[in-house]
CHARMM-style PDB file with segment names, atoms N, HN, CA, C and O in Angstrom:
ATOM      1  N   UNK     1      85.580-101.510  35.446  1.00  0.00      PROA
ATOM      2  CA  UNK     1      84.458-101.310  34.536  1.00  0.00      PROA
ATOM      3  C   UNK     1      83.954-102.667  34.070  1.00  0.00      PROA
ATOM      4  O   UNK     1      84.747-103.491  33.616  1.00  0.00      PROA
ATOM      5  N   UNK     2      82.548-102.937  34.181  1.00  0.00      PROA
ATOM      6  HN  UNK     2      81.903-102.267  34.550  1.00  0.00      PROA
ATOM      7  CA  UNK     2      81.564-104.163  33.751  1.00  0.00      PROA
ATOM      8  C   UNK     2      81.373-103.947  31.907  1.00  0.00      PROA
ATOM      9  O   UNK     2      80.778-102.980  31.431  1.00  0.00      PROA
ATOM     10  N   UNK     3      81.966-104.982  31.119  1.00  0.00      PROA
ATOM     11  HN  UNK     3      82.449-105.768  31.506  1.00  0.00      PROA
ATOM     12  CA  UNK     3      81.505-104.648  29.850  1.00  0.00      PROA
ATOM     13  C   UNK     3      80.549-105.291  29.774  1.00  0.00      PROA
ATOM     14  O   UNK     3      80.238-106.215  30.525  1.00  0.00      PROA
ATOM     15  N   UNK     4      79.829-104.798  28.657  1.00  0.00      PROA
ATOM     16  HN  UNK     4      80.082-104.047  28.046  1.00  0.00      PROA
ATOM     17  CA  UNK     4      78.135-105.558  28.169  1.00  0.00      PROA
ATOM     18  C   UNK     4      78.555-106.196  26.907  1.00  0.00      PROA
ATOM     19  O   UNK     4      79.650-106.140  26.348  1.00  0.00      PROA
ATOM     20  N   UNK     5      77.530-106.783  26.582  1.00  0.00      PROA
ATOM     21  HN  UNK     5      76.640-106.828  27.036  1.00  0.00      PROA
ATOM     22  CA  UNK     5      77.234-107.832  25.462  1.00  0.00      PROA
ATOM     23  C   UNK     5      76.638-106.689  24.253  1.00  0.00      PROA
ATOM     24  O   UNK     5      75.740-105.854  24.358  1.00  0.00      PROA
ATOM     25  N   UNK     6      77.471-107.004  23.163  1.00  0.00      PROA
ATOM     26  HN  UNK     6      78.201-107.682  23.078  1.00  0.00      PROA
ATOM     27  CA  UNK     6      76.981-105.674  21.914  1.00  0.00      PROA
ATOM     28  C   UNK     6      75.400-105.752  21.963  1.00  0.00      PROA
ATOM     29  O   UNK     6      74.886-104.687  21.619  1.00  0.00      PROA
ATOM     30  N   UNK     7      74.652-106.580  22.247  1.00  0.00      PROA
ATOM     31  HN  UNK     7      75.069-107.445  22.526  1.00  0.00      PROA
ATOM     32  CA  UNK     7      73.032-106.802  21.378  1.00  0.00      PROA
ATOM     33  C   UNK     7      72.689-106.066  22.748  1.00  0.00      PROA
ATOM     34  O   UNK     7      71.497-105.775  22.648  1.00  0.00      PROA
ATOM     35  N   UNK     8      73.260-105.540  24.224  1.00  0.00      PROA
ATOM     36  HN  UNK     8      74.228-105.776  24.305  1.00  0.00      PROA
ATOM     37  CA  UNK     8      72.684-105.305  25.273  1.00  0.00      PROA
ATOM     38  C   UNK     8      72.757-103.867  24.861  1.00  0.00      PROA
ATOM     39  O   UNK     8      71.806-103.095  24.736  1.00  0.00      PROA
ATOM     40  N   UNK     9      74.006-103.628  24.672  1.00  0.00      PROA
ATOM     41  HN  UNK     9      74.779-104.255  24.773  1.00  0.00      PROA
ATOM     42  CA  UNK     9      74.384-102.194  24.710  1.00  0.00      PROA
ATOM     43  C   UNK     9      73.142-101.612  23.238  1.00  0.00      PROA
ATOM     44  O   UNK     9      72.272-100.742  23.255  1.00  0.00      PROA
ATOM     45  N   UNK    10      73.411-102.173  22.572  1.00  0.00      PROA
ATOM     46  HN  UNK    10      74.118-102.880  22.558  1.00  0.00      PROA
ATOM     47  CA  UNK    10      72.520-101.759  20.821  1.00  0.00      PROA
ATOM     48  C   UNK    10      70.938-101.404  21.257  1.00  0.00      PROA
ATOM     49  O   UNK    10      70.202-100.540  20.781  1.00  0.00      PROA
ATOM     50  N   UNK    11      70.652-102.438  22.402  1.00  0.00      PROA
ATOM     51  HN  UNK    11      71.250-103.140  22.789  1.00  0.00      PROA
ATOM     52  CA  UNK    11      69.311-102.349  22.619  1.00  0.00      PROA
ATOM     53  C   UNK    11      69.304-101.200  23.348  1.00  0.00      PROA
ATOM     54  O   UNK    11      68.373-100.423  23.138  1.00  0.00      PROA
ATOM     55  N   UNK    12      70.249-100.872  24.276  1.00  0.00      PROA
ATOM     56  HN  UNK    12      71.005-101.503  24.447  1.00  0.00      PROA
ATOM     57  CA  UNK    12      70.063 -99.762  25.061  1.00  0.00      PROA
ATOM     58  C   UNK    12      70.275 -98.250  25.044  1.00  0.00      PROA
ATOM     59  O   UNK    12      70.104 -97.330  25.844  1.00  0.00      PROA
ATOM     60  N   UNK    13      70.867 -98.427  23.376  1.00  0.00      PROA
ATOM     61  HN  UNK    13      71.006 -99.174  22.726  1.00  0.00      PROA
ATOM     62  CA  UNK    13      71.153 -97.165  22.731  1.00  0.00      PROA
ATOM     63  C   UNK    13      69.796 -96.736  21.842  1.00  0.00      PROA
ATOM     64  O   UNK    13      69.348 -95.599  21.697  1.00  0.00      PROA
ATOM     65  N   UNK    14      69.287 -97.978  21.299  1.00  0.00      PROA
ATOM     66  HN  UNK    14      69.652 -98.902  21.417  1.00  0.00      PROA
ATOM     67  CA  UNK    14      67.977 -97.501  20.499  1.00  0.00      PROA
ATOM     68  C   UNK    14      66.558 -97.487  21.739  1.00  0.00      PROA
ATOM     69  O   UNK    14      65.370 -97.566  21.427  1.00  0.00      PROA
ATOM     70  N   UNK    15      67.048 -97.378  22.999  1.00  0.00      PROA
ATOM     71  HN  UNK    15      68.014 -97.314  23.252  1.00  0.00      PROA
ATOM     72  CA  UNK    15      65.893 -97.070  23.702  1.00  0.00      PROA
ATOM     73  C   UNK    15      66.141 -95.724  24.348  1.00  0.00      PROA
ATOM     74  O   UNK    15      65.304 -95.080  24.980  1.00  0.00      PROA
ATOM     75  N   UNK    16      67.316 -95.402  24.126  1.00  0.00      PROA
ATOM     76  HN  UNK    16      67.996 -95.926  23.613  1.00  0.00      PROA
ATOM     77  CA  UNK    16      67.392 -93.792  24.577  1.00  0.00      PROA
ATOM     78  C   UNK    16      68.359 -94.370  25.604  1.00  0.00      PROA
ATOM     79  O   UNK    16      69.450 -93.852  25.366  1.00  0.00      PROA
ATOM     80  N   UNK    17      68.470 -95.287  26.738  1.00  0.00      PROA
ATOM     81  HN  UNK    17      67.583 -95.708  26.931  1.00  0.00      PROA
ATOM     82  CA  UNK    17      68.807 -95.556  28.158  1.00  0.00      PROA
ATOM     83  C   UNK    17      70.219 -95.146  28.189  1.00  0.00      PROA
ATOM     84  O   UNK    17      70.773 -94.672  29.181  1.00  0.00      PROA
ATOM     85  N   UNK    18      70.916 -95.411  26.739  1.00  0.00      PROA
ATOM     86  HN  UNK    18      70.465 -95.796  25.933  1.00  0.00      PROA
ATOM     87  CA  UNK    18      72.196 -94.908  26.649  1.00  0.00      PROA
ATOM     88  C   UNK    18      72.462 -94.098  25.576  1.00  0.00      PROA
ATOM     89  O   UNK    18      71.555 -94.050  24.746  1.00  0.00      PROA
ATOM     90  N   UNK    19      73.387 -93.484  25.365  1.00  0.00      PROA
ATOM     91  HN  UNK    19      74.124 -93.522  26.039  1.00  0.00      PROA
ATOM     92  CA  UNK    19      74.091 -92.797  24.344  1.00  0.00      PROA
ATOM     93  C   UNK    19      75.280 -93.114  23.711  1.00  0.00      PROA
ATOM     94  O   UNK    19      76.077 -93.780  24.373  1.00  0.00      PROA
ATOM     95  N   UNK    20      75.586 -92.797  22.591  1.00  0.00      PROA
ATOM     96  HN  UNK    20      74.939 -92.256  22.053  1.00  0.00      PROA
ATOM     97  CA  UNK    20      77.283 -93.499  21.882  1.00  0.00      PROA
ATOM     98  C   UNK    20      78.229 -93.115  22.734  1.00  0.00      PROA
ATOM     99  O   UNK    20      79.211 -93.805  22.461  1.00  0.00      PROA
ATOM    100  N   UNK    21      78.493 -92.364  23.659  1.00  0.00      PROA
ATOM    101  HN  UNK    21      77.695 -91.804  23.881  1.00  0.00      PROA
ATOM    102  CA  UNK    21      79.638 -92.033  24.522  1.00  0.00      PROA
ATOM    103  C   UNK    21      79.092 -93.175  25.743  1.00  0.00      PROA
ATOM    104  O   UNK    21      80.099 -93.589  26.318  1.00  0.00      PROA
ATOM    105  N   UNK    22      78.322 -93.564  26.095  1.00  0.00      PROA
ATOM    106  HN  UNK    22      77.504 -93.228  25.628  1.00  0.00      PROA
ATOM    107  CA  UNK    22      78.318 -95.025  27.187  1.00  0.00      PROA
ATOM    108  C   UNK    22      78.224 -96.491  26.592  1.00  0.00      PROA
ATOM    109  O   UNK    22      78.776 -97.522  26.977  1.00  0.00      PROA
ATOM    110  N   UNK    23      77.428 -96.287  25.625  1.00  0.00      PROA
ATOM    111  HN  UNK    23      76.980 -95.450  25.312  1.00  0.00      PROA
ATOM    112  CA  UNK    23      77.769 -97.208  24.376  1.00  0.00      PROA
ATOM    113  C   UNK    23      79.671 -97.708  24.606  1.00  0.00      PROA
ATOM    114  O   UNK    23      79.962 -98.808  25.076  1.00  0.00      PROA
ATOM    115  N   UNK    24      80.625 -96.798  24.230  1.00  0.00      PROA
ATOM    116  HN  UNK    24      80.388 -95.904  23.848  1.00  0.00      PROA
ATOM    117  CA  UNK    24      81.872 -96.623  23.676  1.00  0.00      PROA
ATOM    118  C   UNK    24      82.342 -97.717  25.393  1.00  0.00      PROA
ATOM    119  O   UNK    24      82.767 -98.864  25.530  1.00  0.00      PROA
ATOM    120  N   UNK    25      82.011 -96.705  26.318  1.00  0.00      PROA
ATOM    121  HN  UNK    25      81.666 -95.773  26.208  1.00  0.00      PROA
ATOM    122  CA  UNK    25      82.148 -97.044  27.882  1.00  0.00      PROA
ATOM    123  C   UNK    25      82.054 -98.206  28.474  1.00  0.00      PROA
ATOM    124  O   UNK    25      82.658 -98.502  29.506  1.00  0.00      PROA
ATOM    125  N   UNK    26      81.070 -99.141  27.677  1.00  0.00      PROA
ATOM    126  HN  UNK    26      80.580 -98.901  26.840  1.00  0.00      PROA
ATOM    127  CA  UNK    26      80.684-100.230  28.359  1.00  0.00      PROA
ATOM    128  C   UNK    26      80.550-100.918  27.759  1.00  0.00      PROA
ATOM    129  O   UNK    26      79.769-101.816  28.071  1.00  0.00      PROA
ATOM    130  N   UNK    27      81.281-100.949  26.401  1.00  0.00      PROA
ATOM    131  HN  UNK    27      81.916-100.219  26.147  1.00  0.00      PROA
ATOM    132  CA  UNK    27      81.747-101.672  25.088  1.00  0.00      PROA
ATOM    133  C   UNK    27      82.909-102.543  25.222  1.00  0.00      PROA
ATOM    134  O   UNK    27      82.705-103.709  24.884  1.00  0.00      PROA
ATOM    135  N   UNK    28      84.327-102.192  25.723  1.00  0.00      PROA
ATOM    136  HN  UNK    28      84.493-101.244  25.997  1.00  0.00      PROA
ATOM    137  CA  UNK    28      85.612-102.924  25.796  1.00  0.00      PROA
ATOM    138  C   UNK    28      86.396-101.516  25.879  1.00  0.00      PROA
ATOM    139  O   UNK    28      86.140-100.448  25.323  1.00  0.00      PROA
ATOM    140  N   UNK    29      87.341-101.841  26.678  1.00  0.00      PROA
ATOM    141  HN  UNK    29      87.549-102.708  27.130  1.00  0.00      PROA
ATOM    142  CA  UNK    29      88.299-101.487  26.736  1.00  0.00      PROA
ATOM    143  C   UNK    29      89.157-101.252  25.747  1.00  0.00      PROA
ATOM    144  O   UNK    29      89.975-100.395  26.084  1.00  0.00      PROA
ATOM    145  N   UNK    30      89.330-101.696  24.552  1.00  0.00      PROA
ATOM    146  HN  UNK    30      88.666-102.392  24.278  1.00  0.00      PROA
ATOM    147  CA  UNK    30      89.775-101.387  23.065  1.00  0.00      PROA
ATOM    148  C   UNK    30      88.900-100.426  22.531  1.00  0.00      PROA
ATOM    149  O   UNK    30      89.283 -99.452  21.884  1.00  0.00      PROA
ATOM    150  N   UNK    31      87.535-100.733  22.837  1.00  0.00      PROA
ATOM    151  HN  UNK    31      87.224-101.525  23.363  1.00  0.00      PROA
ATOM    152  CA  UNK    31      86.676 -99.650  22.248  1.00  0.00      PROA
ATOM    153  C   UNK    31      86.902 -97.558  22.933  1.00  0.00      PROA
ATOM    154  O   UNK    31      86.729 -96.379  22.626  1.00  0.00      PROA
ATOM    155  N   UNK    32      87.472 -98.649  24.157  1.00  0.00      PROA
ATOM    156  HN  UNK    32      87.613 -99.607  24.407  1.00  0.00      PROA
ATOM    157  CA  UNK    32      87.538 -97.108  24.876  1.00  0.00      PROA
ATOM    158  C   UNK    32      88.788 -96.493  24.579  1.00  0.00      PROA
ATOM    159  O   UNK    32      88.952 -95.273  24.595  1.00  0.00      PROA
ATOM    160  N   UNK    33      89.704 -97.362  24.297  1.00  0.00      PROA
ATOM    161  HN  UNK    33      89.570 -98.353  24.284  1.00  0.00      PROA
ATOM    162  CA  UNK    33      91.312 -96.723  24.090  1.00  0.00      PROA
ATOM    163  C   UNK    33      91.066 -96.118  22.396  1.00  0.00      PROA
ATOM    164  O   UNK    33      91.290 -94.924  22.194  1.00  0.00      PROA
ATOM    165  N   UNK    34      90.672 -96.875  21.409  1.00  0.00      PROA
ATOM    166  HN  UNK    34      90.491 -97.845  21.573  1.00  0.00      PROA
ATOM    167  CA  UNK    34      90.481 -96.212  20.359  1.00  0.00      PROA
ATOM    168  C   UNK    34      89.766 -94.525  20.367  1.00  0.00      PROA
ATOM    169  O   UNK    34      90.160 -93.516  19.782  1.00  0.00      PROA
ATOM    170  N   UNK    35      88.742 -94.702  21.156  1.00  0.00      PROA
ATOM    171  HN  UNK    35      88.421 -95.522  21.631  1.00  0.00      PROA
ATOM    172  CA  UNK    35      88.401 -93.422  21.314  1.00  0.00      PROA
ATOM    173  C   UNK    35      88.883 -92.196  21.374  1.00  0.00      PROA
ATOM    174  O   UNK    35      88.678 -91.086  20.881  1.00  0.00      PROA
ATOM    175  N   UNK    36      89.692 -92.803  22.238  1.00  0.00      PROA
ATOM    176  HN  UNK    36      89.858 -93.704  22.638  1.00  0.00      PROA
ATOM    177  CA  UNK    36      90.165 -91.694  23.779  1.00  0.00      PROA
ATOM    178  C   UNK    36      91.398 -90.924  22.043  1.00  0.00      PROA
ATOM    179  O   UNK    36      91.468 -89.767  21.630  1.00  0.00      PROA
ATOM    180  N   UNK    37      92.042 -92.066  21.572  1.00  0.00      PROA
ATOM    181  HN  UNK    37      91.986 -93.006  21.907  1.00  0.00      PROA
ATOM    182  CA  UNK    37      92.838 -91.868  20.653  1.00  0.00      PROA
ATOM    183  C   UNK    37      92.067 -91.023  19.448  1.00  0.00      PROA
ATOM    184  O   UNK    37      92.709 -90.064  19.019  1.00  0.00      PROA
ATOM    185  N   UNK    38      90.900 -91.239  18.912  1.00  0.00      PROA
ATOM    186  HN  UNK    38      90.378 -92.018  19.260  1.00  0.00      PROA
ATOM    187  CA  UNK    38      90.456 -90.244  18.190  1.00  0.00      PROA
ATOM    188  C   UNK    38      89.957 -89.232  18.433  1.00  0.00      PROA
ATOM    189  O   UNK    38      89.940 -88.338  17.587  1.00  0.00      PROA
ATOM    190  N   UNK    39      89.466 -89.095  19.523  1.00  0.00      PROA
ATOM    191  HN  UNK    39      89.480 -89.821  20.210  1.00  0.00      PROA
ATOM    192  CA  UNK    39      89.191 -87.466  20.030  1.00  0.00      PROA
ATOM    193  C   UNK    39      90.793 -86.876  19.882  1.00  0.00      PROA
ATOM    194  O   UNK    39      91.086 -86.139  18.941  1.00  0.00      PROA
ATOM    195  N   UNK    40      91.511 -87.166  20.622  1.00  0.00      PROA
ATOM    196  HN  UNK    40      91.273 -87.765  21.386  1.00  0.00      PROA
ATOM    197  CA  UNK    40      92.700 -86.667  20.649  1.00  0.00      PROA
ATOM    198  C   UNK    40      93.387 -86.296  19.542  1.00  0.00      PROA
ATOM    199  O   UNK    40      93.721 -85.112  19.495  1.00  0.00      PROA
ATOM    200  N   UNK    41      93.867 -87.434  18.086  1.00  0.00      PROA
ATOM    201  HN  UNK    41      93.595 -88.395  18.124  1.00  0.00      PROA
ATOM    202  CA  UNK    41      93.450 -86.428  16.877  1.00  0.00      PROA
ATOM    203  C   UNK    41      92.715 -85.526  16.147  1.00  0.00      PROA
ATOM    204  O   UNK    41      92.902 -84.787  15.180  1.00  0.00      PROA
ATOM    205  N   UNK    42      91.891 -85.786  16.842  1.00  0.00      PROA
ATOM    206  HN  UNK    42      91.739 -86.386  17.628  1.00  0.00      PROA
ATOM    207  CA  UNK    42      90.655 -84.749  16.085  1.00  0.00      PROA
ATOM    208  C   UNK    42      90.298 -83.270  16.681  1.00  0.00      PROA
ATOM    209  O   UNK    42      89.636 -82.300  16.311  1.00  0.00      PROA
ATOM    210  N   UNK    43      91.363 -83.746  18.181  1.00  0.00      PROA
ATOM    211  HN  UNK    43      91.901 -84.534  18.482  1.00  0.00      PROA
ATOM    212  CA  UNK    43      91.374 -82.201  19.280  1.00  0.00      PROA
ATOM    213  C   UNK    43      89.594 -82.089  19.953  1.00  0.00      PROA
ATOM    214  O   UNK    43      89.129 -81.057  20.438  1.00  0.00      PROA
ATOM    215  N   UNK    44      88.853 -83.382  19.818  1.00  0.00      PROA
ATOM    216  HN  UNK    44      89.230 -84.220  19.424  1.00  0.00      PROA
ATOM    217  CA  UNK    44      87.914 -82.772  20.313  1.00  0.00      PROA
ATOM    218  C   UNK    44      87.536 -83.529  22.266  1.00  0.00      PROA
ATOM    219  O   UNK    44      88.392 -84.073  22.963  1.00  0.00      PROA
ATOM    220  N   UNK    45      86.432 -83.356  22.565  1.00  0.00      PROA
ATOM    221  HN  UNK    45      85.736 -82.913  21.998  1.00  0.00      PROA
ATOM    222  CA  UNK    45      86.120 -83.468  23.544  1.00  0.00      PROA
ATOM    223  C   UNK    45      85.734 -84.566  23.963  1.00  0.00      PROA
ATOM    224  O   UNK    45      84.508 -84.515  24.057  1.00  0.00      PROA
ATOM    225  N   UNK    46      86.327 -86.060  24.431  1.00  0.00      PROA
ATOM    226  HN  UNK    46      87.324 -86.101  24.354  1.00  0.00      PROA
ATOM    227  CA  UNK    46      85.674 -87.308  24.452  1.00  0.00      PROA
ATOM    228  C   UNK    46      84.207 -87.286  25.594  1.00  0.00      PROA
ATOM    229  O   UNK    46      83.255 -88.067  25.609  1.00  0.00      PROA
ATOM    230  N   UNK    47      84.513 -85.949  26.581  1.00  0.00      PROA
ATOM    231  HN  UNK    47      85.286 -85.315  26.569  1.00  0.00      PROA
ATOM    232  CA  UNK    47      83.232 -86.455  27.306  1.00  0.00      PROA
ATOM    233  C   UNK    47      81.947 -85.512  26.641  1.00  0.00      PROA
ATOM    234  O   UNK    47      80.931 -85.174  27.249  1.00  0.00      PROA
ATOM    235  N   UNK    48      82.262 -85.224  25.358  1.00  0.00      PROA
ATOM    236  HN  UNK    48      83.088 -85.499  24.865  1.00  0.00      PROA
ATOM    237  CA  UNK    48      81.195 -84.648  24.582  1.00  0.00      PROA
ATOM    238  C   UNK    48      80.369 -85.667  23.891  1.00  0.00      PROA
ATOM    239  O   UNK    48      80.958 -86.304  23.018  1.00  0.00      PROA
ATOM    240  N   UNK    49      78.698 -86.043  24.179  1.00  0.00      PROA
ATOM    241  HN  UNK    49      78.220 -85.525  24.889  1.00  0.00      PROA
ATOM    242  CA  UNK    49      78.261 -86.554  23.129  1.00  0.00      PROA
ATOM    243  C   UNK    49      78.385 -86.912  21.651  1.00  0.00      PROA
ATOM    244  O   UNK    49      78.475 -88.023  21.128  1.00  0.00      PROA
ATOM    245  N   UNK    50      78.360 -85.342  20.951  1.00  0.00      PROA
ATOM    246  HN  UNK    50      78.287 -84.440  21.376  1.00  0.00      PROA
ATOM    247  CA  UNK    50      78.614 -85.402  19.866  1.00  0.00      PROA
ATOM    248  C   UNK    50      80.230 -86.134  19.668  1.00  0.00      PROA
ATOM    249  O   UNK    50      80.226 -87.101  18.906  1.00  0.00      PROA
ATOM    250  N   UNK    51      81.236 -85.861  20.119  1.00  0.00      PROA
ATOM    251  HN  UNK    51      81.239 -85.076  20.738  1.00  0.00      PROA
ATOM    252  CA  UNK    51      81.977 -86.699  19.629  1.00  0.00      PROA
ATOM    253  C   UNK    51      82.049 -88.050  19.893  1.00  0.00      PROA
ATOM    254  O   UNK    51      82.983 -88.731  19.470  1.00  0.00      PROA
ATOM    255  N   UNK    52      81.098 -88.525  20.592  1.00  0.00      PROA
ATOM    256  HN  UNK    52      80.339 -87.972  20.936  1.00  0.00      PROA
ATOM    257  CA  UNK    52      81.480 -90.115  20.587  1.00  0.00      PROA
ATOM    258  C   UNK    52      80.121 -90.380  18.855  1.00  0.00      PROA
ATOM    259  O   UNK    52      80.290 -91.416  18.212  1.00  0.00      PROA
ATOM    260  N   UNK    53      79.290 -89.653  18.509  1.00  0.00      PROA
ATOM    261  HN  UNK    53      79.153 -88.812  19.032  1.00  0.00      PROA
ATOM    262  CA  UNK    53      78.321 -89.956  17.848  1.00  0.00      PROA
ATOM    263  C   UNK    53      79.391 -89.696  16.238  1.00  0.00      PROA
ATOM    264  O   UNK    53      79.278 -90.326  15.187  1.00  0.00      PROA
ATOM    265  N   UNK    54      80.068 -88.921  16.457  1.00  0.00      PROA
ATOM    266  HN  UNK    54      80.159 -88.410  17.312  1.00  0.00      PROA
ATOM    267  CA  UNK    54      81.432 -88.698  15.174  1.00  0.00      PROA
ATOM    268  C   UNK    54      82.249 -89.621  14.995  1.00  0.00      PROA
ATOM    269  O   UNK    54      82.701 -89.858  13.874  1.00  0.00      PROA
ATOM    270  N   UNK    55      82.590 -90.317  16.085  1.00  0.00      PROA
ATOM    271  HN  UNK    55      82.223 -90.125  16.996  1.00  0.00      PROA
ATOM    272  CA  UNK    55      83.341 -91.682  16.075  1.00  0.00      PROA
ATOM    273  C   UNK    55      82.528 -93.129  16.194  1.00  0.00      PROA
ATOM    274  O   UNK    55      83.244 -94.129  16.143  1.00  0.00      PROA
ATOM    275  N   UNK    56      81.387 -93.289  16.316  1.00  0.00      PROA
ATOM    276  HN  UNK    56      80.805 -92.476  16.357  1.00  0.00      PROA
ATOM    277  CA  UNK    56      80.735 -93.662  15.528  1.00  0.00      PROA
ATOM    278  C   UNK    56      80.566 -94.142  13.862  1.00  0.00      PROA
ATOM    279  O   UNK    56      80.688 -95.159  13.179  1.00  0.00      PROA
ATOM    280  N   UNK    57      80.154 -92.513  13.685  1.00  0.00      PROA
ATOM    281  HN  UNK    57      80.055 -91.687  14.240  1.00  0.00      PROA
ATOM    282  CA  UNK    57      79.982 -92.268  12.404  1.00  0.00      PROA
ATOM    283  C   UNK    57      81.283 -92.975  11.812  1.00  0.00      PROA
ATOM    284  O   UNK    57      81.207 -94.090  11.296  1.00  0.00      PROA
ATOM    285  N   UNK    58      82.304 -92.376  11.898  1.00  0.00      PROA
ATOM    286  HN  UNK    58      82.366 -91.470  12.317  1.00  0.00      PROA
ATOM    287  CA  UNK    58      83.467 -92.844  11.585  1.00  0.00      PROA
ATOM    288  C   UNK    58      83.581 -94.311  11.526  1.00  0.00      PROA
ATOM    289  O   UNK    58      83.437 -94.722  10.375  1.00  0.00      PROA
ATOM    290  N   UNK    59      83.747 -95.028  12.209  1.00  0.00      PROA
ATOM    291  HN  UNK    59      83.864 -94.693  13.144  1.00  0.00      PROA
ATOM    292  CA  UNK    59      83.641 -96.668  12.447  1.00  0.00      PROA
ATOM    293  C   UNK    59      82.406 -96.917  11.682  1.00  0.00      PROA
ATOM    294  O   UNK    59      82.813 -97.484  10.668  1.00  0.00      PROA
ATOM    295  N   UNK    60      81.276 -96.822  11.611  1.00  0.00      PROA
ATOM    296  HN  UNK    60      80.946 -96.360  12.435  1.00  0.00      PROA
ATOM    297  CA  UNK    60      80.524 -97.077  10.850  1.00  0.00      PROA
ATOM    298  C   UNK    60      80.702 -96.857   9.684  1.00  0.00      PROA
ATOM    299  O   UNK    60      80.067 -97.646   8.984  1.00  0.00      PROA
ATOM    300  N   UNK    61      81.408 -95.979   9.011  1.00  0.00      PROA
ATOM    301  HN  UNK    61      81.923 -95.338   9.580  1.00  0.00      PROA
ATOM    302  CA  UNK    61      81.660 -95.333   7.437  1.00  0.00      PROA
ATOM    303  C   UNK    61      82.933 -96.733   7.033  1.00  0.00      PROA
ATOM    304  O   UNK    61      83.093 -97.339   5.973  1.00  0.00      PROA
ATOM    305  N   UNK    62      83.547 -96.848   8.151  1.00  0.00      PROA
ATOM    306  HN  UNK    62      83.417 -96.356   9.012  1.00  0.00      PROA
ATOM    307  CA  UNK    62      85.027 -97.684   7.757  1.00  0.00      PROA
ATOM    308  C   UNK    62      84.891 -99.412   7.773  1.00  0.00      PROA
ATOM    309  O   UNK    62      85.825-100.184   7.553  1.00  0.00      PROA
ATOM    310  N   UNK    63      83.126 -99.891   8.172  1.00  0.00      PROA
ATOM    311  HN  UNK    63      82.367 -99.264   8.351  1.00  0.00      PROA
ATOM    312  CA  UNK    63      82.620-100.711   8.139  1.00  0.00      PROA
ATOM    313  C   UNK    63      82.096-101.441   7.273  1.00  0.00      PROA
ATOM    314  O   UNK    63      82.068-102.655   7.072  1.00  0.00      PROA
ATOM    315  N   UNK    64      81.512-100.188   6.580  1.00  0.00      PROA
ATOM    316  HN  UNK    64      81.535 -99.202   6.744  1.00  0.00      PROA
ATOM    317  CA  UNK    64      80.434 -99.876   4.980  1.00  0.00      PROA
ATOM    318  C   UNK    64      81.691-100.330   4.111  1.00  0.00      PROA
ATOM    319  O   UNK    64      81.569-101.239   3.290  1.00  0.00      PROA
ATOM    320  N   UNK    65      82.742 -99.759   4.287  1.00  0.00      PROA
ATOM    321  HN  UNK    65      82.841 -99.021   4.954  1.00  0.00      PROA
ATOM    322  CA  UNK    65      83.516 -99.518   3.089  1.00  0.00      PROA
ATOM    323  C   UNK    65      84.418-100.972   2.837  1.00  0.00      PROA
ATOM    324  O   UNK    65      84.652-101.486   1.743  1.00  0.00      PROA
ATOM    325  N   UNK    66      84.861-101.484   4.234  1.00  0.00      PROA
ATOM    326  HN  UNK    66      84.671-101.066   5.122  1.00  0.00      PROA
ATOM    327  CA  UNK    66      85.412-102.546   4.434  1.00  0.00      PROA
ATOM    328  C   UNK    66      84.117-103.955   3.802  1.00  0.00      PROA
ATOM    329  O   UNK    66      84.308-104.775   2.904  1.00  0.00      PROA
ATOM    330  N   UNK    67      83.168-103.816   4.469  1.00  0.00      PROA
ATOM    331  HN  UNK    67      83.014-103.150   5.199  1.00  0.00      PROA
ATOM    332  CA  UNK    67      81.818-104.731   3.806  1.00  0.00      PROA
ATOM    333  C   UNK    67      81.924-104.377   2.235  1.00  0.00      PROA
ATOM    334  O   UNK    67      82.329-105.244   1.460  1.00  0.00      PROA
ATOM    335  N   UNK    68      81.645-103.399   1.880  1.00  0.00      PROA
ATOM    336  HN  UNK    68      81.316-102.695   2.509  1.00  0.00      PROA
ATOM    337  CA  UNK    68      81.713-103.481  -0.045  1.00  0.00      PROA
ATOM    338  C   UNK    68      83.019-104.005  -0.547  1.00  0.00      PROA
ATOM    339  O   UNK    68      82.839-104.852  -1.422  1.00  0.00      PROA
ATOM    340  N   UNK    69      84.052-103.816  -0.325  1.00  0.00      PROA
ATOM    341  HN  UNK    69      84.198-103.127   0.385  1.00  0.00      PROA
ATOM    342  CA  UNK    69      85.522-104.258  -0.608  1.00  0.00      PROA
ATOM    343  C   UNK    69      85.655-105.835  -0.012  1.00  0.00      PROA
ATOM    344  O   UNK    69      86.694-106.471  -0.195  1.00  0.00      PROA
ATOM    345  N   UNK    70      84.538-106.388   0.696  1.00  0.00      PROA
ATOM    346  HN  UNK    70      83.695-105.871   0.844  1.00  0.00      PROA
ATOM    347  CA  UNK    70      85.030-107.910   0.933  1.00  0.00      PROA
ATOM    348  C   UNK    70      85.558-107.855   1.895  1.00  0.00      PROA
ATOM    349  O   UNK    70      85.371-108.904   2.511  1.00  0.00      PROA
ATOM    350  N   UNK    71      86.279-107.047   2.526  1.00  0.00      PROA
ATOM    351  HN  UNK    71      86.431-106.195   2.026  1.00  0.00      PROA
ATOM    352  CA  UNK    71      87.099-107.124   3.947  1.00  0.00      PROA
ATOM    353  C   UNK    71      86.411-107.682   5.166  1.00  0.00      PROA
ATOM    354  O   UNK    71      87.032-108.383   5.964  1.00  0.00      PROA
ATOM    355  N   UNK    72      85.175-107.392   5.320  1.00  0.00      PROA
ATOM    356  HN  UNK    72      84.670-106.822   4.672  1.00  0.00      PROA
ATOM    357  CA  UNK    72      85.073-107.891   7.033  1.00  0.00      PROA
ATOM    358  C   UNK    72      83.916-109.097   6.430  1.00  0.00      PROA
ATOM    359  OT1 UNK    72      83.384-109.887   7.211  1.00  0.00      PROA
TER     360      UNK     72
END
């Protein structure tokens, strides 16, 4: 698997060309093992859209929270 550059992938998610589940894909290999690991707690479906857009959400919520607290 070829990873992309975040500003490639970002651009190619806000043009439609991709979705958060190829996003996740062609992100890193950490990005993909985390995944694979939260579908799997969560019991849901990694080759489901919606759950890569939930894990997302998720990472994004734990981003917000880490940014207000000073952390990242």
């Amino acid at each position: 698997m070829k990873y992309e550059p975040e500003e490639k992938l970002i651009e190619k998610v806000q043009s439609g060309e991709y979705g958060w589940k190829e996003y996740i894909s062609h992100h890193s290999r950490e990005l993909s093992q985390e995944y694979e690991w939260y579908c799997h707690r969560k019991g849901l479906d990694p080759n489901l859209e919606e759950s890569a857009a939930a894990f997302m959400e998720m990472r994004n919520a734990l981003l917000d929270e880490a940014l207000e607290n000073g952390n990242a």
